[in-house]
TORTI-347717 format. One line per 8 residues: their letters; for each residue x, y, z of C-alpha. Coordinates in steps of 0.1 Angstrom, whole numbers. Example, Ala and Ser with C-alpha at 12.3 -4.5 7.8 and 13.67 -1.06 7.14 Angstrom:
BEGIN
AS	123/-45/78  137/-11/71
//
This chain:
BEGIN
XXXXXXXX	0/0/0  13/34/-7  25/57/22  16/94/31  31/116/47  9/137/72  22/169/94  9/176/130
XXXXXXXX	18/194/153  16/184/189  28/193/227  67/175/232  53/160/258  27/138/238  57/136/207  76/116/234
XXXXXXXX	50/96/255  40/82/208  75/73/209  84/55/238  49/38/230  59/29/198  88/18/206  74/-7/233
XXXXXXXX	51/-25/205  83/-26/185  68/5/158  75/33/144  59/66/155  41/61/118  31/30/122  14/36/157
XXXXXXXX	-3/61/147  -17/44/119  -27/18/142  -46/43/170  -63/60/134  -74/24/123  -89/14/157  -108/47/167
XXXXXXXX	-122/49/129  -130/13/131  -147/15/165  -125/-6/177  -118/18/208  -153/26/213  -161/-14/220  -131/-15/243
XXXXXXXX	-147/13/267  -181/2/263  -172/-33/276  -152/-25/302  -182/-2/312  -200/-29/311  -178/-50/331  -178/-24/360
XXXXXXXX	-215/-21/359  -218/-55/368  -192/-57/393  -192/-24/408  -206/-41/441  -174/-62/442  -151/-32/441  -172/-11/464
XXXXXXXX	-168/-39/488  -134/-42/487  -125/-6/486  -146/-4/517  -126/-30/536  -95/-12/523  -105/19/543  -114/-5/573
XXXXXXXX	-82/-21/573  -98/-52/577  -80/-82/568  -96/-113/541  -107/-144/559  -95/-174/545  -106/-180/511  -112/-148/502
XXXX	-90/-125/478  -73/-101/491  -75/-61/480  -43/-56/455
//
């Protein structure tokens, strides 16, 4: 497929945080952000939040309870899973 370039400006600090990204996946800044374009046009992004909304919809209560014994200090009894 043929390449185009594309100009942006941005702030350094966002410049940086697409390069050490990039390099972490093992792309280039080019190729990264081709990838973030492709998934937010193709929704893929939008699924991603909407499930994990999902997800903590239905398990809110399990959170809430653990935050809660967090803040209480209180230990797990045995067989139960400890806060992380």
């Amino acid at each position: 497929m043929a390449k185009t370039q594309l100009g942006a400006r941005v702030d350094e600090d966002v410049a940086e945080r697409a390069r050490e990204r990039a390099a972490d996946l093992g792309l280039s800044v080019g190729d990264y952000l081709a990838r973030l374009v492709r998934d937010d046009a193709g929704g893929l992004r939008a699924r991603a939040v909407d499930a994990a909304a999902r997800f903590l919809a239905e398990h809110q209560a399990v959170f809430d309870e653990a935050e809660a014994e967090a803040e209480d200090g209180r230990r797990p009894a045995a067989g139960e899973l400890a806060p992380p």
